[in-house]
N, C-alpha and C positions, 0 to 999 in steps of 0.2 A: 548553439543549442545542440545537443545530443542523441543521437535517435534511439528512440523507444518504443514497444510494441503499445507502451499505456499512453496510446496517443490524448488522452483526457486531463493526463495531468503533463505531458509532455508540451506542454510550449514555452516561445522565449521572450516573452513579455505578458507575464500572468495580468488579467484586465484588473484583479485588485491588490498586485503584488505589495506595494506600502503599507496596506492597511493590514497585509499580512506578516508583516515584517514587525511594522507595529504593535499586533496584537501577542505576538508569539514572543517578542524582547517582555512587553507588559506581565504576560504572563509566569515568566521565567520559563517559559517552553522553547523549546530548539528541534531545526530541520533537520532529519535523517534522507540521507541515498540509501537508496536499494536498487540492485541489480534486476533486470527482465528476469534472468533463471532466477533470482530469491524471490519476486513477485509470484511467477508461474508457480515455483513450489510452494508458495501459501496459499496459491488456488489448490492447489490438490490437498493441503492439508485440510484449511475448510471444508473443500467440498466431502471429502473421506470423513471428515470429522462430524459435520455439524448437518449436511445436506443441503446447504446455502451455495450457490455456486455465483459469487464475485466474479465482475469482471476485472481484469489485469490491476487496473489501476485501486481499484477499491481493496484488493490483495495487496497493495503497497503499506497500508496500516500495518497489517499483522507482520509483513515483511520484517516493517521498521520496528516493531515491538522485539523481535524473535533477535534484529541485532540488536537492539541494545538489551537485553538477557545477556546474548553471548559475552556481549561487552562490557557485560555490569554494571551499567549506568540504572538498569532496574535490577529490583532482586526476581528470581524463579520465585516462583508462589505468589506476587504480586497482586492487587485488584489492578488490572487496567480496562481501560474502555477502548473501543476500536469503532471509530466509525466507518461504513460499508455501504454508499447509496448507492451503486450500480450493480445491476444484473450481468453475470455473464450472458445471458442471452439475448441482450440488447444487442450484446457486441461482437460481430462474428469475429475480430481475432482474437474473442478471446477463444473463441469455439476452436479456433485451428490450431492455438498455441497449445491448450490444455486433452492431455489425454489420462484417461482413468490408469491407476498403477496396475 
């Protein structure tokens, strides 16, 4: 396992890992990496953009949307969805990692 500041989604034996594996093969959906700095910098995008301030790990969404843009797996102008359940303010690293530009 790899260390990470998004300690929420950072573990090495996710408790419902099959059924995720599962449901994302069923889907035809597929897992993205994203880097600690790509996460951080999708907290400042959000929070610059929308007023929403994401903790680390709920930054990992828009992370992983933003590579595959660059990647072209989506196109730019795209409808996508982003789920985002945690507060930066739950989480103080997110507080230490994140500062305003």
């Amino acid at each position: 396992m790899s260390s990470t500041k998004a300690e929420s989604i950072g573990v090495g034996y996710p408790r419902n890992g099959l059924m995720a594996l599962r449901d994302v093969k069923n889907s035809g959906g597929r897992f993205v990496s994203v880097s600690d700095e790509d996460m951080i910098e999708a907290m400042r995008l959000i929070s610059s953009s929308t007023g929403i301030f994401p903790e680390i790990a709920s930054a990992s969404t828009i992370a992983a949307i933003q590579e595959d843009i660059s990647s072209g797996r989506i196109d730019y102008g795209s409808s996508v969805i982003a789920l985002m359940t945690g507060s930066g303010i739950k989480n103080s690293q997110s507080m230490e990692v994140f500062t305003c530009p």
